[in-house]
C-alpha positions as CSV (number, residue, x, y, z in Angstrom):
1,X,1.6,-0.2,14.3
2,X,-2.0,1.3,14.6
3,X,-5.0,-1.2,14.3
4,X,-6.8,-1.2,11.3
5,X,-9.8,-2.4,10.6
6,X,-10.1,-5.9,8.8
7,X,-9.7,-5.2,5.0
8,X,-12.0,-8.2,4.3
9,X,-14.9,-6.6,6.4
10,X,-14.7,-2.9,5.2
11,X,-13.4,-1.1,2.1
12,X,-10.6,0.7,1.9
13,X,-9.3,3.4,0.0
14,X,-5.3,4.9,-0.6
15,X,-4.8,8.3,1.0
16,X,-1.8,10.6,0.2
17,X,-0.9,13.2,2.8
18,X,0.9,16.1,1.9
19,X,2.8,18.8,4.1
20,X,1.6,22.1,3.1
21,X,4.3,23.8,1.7
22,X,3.7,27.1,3.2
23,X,3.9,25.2,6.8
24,X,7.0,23.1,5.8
25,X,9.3,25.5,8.3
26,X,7.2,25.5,11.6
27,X,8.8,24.2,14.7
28,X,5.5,21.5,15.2
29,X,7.1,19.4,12.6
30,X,9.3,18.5,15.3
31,X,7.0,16.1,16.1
32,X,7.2,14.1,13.1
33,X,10.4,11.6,12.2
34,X,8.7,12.7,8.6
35,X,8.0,15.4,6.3
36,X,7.1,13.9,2.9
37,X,4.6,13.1,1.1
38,X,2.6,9.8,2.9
39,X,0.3,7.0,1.4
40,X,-1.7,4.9,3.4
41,X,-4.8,1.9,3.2
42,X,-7.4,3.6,5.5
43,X,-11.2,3.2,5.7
44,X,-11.4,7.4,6.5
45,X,-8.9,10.4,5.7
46,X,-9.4,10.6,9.7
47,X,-8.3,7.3,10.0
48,X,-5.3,8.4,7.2
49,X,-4.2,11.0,9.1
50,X,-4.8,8.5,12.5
51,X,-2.2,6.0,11.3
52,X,0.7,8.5,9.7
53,X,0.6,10.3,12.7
54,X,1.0,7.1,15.0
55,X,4.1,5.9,12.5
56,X,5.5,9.2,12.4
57,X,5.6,10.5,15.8
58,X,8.5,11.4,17.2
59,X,9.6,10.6,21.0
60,X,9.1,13.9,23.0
61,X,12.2,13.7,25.0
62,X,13.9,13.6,21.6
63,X,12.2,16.7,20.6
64,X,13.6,19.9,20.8
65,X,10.1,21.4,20.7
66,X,8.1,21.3,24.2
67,X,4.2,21.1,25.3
68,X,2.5,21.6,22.9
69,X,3.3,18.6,21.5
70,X,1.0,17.5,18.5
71,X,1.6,16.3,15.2
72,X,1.0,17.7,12.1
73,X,-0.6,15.0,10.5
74,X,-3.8,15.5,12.6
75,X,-3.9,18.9,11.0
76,X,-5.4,20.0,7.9
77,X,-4.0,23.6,8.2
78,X,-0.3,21.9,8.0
79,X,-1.5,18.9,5.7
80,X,-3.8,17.2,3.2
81,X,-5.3,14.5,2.7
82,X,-6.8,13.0,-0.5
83,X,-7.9,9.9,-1.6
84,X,-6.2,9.2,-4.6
85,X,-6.3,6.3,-7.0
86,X,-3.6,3.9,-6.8
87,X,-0.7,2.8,-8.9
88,X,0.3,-0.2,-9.4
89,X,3.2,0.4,-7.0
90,X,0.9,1.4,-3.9
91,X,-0.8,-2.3,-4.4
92,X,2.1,-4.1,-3.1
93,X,1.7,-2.5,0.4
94,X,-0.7,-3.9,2.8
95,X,-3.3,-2.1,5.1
96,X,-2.0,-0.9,8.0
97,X,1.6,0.3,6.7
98,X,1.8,4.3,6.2
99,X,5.0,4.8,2.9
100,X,6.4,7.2,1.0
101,X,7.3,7.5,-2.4
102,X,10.8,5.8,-1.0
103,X,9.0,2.8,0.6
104,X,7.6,2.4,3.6
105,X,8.0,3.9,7.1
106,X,10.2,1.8,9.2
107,X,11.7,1.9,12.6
108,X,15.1,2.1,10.3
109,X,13.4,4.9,7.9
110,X,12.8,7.4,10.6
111,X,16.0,7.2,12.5
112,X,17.5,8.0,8.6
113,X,14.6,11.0,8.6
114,X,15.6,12.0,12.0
115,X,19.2,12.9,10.8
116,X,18.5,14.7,8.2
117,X,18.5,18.4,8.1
């Protein structure tokens, strides 16, 4: 898990991260385990995109897709990212822990992501 900064000693908003839909089908998303919609606790969209990318990322050897290898996270042409005000749902996730409208991003969630088509 990426370090965060300390929630007591900075502020820190929810981000949502959204593929853009007309990038959905490009072979860099091979680098994710993920391709939904992502919330996140982050000080920054930079830090946002920092921490989904780092939770996402898929193991290059794994990949079918070679050097190149970068996320789409980092990317504003393939997502975006918004701060957005949260639900009472998004509450009960801490700082630090990147979820999707499913529930958060676990080791067990992206080997389930991983297998689908």
């Amino acid at each position: 898990m990426p370090k965060t900064t300390n929630p007591r000693k900075t502020e820190l908003h929810l981000y949502r991260l959204e593929p853009a839909a007309q990038m959905r089908d490009r072979d860099e998303w091979a680098a994710s385990t993920v391709k939904e919609t992502c919330f996140v606790w982050a000080t920054s969209a930079q830090q946002a995109r920092t921490m989904v990318e780092v939770e996402t990322r898929t193991r290059q050897s794994q990949s079918q897709t070679k050097l190149p290898f970068f996320s789409p996270w980092s990317s504003s042409s393939f997502t975006t990212c918004d701060e957005v005000v949260p639900g009472a749902e998004a509450n009960s996730h801490p700082a630090g822990m990147v979820f999707t409208e499913t529930g958060p991003i676990t080791e067990a969630s992206r080997a389930q992501h991983r297998q689908e088509p």
